[in-house]
N, C-alpha and C positions, 0 to 999 in steps of 0.2 A: 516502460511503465513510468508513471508520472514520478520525478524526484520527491515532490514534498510527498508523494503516497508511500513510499519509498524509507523515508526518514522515520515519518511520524509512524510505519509498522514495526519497524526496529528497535524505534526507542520504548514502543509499547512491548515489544518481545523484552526487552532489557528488562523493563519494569516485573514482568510478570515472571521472569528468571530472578529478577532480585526479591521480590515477594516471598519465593518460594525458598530463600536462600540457598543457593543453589552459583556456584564460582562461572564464568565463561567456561574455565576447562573440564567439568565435570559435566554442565548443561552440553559440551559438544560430545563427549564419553558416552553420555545417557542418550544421546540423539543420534548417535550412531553417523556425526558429521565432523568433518576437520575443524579444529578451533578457528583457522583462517574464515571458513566458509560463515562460521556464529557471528564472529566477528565484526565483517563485511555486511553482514544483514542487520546487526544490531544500529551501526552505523549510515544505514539505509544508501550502500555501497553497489550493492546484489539485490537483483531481482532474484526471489528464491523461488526455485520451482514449490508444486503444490504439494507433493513429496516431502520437502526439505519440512513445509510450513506442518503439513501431517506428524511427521515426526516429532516438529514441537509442540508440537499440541499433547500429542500422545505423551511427551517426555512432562511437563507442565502439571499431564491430568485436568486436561481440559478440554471443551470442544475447539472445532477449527473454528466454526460460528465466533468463539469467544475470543482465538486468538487475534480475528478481525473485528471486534466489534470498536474499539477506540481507534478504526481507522477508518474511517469513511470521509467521504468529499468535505462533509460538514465541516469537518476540522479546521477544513482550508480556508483562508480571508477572501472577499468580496474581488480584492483586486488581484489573489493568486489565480482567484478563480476565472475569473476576464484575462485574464495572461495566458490560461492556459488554453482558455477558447481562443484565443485572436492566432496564437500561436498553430493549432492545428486548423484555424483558416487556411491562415497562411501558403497550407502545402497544397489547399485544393484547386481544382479547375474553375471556370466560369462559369458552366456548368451547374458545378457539386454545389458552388458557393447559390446559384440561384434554389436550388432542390431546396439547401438548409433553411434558406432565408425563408420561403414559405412553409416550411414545416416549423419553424419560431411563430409564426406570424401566428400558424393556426393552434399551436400549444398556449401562446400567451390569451388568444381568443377562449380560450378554455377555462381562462381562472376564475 
């Protein structure tokens, strides 16, 4: 999973753990997860499973919806965002790279 997706979910689980006042070690207690595992994900260290993220929502008193809503691509800058594309370029064939390119051509045809 993408790092800055990563970061910026954790640091919004922090926020909404500190909102609620609520310590790391009781938010892992109430979550029924290891303080390491909170930790790790607040830190946007771990990918958490959807599980883990259920649990905090549930622990929160909130939806899942909610505990993803200050995470979206949006967040991301123009040039993370073109790093992250050129990046998974990178790994494809000749191929894949031509399929992309005309499925851009015909999405940007769209605007």
């Amino acid at each position: 999973m993408d790092k800055v997706f990563l970061q910026t979910l954790g640091k919004h689980i922090a926020n909404l753990r500190k909102q609620k006042g609520i310590s790391q070690e009781d938010f892992a207690e109430l979550s029924g997860k290891m303080i390491n595992t909170v930790s790790n994900i607040e830190r946007g260290l771990t990918d958490p499973r959807i599980s883990t993220l259920y649990s905090f929502a549930n622990t929160l008193n909130i939806s899942i919806q909610d505990l993803l809503i200050d995470t979206p691509i949006n967040n991301i800058s123009n040039s993370e965002t073109l790093n992250h594309i050129i990046s998974l370029l990178e790994t494809q064939d000749d191929k894949t790279l031509k399929i992309i390119l005309k499925q851009i051509e015909v999405l940007l045809e769209m605007k």
